[in-house]
VMD Tcl script that draws the C-alpha trace (Angstrom):
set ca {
  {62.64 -142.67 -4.72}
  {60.30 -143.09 -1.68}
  {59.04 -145.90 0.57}
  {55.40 -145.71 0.84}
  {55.14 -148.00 3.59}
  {58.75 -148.31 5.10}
  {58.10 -150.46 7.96}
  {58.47 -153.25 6.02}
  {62.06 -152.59 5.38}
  {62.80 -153.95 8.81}
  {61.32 -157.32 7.35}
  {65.20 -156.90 5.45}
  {67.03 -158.15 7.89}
  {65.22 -161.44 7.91}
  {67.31 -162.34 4.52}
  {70.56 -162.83 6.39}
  {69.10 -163.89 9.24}
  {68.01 -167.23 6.85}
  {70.97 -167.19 5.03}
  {73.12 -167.62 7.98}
  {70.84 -170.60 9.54}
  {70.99 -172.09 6.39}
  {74.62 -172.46 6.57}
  {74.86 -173.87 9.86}
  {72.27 -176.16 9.04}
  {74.74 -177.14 5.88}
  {77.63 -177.12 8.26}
  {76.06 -179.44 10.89}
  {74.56 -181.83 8.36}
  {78.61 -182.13 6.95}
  {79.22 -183.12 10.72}
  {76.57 -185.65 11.10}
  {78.12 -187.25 7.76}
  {81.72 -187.32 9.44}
  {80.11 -188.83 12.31}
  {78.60 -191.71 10.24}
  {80.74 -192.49 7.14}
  {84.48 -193.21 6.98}
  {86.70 -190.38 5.77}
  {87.80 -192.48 2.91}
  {84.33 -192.59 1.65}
  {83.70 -189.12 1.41}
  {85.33 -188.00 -1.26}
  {83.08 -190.44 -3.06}
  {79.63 -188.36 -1.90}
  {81.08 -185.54 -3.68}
  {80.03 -183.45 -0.47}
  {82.10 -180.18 -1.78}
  {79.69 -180.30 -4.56}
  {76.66 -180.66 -2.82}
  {77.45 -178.39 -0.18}
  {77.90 -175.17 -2.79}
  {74.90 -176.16 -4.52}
  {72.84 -176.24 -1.13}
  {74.75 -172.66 0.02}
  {73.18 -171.04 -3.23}
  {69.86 -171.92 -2.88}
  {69.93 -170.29 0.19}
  {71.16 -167.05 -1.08}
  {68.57 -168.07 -3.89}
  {65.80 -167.77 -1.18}
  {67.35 -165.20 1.58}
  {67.69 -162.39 -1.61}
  {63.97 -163.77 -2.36}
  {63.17 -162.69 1.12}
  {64.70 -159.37 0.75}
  {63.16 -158.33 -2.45}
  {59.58 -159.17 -0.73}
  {60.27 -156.80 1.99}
  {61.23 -154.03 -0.18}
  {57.83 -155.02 -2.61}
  {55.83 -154.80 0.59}
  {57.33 -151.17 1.56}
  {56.00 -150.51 -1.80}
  {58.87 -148.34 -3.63}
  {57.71 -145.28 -5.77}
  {59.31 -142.99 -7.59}
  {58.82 -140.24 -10.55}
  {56.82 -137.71 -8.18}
  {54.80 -135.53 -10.24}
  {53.07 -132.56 -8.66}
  {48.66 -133.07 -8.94}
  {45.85 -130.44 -8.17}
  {43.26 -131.61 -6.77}
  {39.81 -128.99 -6.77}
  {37.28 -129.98 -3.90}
  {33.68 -129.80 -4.72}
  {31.06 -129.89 -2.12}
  {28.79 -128.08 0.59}
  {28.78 -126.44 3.47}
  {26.92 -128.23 5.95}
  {26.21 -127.26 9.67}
  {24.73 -129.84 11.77}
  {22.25 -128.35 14.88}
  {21.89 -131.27 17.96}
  {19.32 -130.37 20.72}
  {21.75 -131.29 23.80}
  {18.83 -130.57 26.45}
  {18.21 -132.66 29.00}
  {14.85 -133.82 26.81}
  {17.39 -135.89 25.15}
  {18.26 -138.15 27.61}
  {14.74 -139.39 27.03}
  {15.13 -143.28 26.12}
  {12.32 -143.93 24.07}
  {15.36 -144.33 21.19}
  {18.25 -146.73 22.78}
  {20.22 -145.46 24.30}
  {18.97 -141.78 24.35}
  {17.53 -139.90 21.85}
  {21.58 -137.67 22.16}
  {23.27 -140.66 21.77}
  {21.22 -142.13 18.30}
  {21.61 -138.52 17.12}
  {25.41 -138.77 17.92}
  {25.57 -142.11 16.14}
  {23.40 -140.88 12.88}
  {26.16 -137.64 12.63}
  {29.40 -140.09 12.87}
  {27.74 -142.44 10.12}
  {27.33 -139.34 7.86}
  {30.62 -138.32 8.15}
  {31.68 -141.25 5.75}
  {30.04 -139.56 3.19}
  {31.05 -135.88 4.11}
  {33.97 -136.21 2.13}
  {34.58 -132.94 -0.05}
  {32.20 -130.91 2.65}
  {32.72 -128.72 5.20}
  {31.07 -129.47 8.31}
  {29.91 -127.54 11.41}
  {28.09 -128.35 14.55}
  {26.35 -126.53 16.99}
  {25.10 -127.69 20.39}
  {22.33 -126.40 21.66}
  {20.01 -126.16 24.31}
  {18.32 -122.84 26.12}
  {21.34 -121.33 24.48}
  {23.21 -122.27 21.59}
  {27.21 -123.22 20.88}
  {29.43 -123.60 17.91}
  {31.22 -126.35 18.84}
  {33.18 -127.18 15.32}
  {33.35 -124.38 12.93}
  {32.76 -125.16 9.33}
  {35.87 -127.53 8.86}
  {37.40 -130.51 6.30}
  {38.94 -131.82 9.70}
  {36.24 -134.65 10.08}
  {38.56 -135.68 12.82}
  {38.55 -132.50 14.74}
  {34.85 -133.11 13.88}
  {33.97 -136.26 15.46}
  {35.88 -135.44 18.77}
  {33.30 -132.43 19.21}
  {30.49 -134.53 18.50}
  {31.85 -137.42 20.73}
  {31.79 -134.78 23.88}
  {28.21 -133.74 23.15}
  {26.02 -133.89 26.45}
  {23.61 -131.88 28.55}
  {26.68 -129.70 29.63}
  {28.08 -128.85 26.75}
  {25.70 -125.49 27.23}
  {25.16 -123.55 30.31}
  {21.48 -122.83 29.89}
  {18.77 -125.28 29.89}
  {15.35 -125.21 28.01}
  {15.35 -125.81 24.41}
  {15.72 -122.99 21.81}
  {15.84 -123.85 18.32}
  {15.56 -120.67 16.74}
  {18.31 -119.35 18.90}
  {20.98 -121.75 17.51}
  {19.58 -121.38 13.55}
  {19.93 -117.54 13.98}
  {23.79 -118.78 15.17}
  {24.00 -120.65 12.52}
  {23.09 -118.51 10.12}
  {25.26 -115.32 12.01}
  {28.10 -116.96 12.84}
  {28.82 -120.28 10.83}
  {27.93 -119.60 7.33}
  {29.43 -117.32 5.13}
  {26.59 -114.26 4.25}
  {28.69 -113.47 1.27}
  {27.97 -116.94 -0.60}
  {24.07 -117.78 -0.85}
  {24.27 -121.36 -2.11}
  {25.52 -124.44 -1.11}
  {24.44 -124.45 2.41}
  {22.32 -126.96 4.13}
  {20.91 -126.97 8.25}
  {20.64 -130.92 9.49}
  {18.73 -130.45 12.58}
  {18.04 -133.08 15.36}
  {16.04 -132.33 17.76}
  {12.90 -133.36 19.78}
  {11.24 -130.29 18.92}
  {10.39 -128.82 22.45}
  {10.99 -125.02 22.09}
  {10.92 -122.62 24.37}
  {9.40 -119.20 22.47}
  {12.22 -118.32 20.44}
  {10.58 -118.09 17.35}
  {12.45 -120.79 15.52}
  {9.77 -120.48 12.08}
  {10.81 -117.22 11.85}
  {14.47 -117.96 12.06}
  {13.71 -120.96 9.38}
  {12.24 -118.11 7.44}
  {15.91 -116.05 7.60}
  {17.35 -118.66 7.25}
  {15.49 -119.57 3.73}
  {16.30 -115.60 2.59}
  {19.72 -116.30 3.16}
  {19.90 -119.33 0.72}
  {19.80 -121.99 3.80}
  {18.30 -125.49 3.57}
  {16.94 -126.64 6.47}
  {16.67 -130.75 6.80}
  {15.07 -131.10 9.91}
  {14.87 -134.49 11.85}
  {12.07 -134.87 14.92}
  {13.05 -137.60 17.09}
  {11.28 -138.56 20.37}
  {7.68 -140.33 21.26}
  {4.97 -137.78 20.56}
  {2.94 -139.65 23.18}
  {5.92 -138.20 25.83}
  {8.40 -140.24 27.41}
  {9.75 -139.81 30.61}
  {13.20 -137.58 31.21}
  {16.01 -139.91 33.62}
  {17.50 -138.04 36.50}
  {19.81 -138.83 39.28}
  {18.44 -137.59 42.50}
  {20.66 -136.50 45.54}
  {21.08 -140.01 46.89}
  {22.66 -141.11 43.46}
  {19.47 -143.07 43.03}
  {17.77 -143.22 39.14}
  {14.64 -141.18 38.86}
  {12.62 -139.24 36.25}
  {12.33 -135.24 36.48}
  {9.10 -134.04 38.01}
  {7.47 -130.74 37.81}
  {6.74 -128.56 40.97}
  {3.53 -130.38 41.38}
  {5.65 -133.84 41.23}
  {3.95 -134.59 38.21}
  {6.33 -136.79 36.12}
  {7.24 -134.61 33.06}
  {6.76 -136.02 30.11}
  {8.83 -135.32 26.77}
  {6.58 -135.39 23.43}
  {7.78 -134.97 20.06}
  {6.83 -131.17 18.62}
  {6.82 -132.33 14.94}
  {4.46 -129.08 13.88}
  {7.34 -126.89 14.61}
  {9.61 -128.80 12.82}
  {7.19 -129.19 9.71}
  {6.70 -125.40 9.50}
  {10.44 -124.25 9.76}
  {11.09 -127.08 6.65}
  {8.41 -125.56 4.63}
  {9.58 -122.01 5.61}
  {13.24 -122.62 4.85}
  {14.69 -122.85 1.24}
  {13.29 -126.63 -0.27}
  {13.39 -127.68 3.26}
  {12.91 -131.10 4.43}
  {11.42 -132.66 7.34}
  {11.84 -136.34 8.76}
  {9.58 -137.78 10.94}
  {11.42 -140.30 13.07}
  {9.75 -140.10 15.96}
  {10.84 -143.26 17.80}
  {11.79 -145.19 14.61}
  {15.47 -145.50 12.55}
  {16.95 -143.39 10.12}
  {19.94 -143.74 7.97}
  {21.45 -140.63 7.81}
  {24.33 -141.68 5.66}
  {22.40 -142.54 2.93}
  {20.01 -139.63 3.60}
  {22.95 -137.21 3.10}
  {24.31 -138.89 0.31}
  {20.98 -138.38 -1.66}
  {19.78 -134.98 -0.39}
  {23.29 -133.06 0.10}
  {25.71 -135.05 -1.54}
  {23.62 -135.19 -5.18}
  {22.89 -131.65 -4.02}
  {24.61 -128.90 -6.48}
  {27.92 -128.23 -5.31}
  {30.38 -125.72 -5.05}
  {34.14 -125.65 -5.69}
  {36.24 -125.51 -1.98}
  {39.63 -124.71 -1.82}
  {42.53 -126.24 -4.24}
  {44.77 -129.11 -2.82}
  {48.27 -129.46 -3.42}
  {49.66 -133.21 -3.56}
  {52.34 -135.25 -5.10}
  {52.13 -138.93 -6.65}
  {54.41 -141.51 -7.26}
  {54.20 -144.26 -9.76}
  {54.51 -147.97 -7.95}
  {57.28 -150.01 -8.64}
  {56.85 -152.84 -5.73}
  {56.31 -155.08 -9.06}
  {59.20 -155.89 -10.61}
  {60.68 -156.39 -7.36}
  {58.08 -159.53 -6.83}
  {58.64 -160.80 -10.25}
  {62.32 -160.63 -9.22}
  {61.68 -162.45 -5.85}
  {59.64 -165.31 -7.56}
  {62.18 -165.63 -10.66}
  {64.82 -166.24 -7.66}
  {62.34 -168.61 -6.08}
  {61.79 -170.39 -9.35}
  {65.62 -170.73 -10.14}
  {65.78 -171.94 -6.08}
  {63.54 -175.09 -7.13}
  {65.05 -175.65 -10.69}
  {68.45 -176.34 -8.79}
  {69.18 -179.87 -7.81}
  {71.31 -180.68 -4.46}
  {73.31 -182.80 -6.67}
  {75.23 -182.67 -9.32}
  {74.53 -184.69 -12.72}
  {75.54 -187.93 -12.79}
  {76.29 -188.27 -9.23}
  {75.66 -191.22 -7.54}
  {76.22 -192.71 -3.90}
  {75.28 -192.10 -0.45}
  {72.44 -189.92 1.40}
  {74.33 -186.62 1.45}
  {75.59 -184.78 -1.56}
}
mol new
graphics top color blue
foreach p $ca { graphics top sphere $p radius 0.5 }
foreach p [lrange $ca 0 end-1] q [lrange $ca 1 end] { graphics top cylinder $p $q radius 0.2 }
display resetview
């Protein structure tokens, strides 16, 4: 036998806690009689009577007590051993961390909506594994591919422009990395690329590393985000005073949206998708759930459990039977008649 949820049991000690109240409550009400009627009269209340019958509806209601503190630490027992076989995909998630993506043409930043869209697929992860890799003029695995959503969501919480040492954006660098160093090569299936980016690349060829990616049996859902008119990159200047970067000419740069790039290394990758955002909302939750989760899966790794059958409910029925009995039982006895107290 095992408590599920033993905290309750401390609730236990509330039962003669009341119990013992109750009886001074009995015992000073027995004074206040003495105090009021003549000690020849009260053998005539039949107050022994009345005073047992009041003592065991409060055992009536303090064993009522215990037995729903015990129900709420919800007893189990029986423990048979269960196998439980995962089923799902590997997924890696790719999230441009360059400084393009401080841009605010999505509140806050476009980094922090992409943050937000990741965290509200994880949700529906369940049964995945899940990877992410940060990356910006170079690329870095941040989470291997992992069932620790957790361990997964304190990666992607630390996300930011320093979470690489290089700036500039390259997109096929961190798909090659992807590809090299998160998946598995020996398993062709079952593996999808969600990549969020602004689509700014910097010549590394990221078609062509769509296209390796699409030999090696890699889905690539990419997701442009950004305002393909160009929006203005936030800086902090030496001063500590807000700014926007500038090129050498002091030309404020401007940010656009490459959605081309991103169209092309869809189409080049295996059934690839690509999402045009742009400045707009997505919901990625229920995009995953359609396009990976009803995706064919594979089966993961077996899990090992043990369950319990509950048994918090006879020990409610108990508790309200005792509650019942507590009302069915009169102060006084039958045919007794005289003053206030009995």
């Amino acid at each position: 036998m095992r408590f599920a949820e033993w905290d309750w049991l401390h609730m236990v000690w509330l039962a003669p806690a009341v119990m013992a109240l109750s009886v001074l409550a009995i015992t000073r009400r027995e004074a206040a009689v003495r105090l009021f009627v003549e000690a020849g009269l009260i053998p005539l209340l039949n107050a022994r009577a009345g005073r047992a019958r009041l003592v065991v509806k409060a055992m009536l209601c303090a064993a009522a007590l215990g037995l729903i503190a015990v129900a709420l630490a919800r007893p189990q027992w029986n423990p048979r051993p269960r196998e439980v076989m995962r089923k799902g995909r590997d997924v890696c998630f790719l999230i441009d961390v360059s400084r393009s993506m401080l841009a605010e043409d999505l509140a806050p930043t476009r980094l922090e909506r992409a943050k937000l869209w990741v965290r509200d697929v994880l949700t529906q992860a369940s049964g995945d594994r899940v990877a992410l890799v940060a990356f910006a003029g170079a690329p870095v695995v941040k989470c291997p591919l992992t069932h620790d959503y957790g361990f997964m969501r304190s990666a992607l919480t630390d996300l930011s422009p320093e979470s690489v040492t290089l700036g500039g954006t390259a997109i096929g660098d961190a798909v090659r990395i992807a590809i090299d160093e998160v998946f598995d090569p020996a398993d062709p299936r079952f593996k999808d690329i969600i990549l969020i980016t602004d689509g700014e690349d910097h010549e590394s060829f990221p078609v062509e590393a769509a296209k390796a990616a699409g030999a090696a049996g890699i889905r690539i859902i990419a997701i442009g985000i950004g305002d393909e008119a160009g929006s203005p990159i936030p800086v902090t200047d030496a001063r500590g005073q807000r700014t926007f970067l500038k090129d050498s000419s002091g030309q404020t740069v401007l940010s656009r949206l490459g959605s081309q790039t991103l169209r092309d290394m869809a189409l080049a990758s295996s059934d690839g998708v690509y999402l045009h955002v742009a400045t707009g909302d997505i919901e990625l939750d229920k995009v995953y759930a359609t396009l990976v989760r009803k995706a064919e899966q594979k089966e993961m790794e077996a899990s090992h459990s043990v369950i319990y059958d509950e048994q918090f409910q006879m020990f409610l029925a108990a508790a309200l039977g005792l509650l019942i009995l507590e009302c069915l039982i009169s102060e006084r006895a039958r045919g007794q008649h005289g003053g206030a107290y009995a």
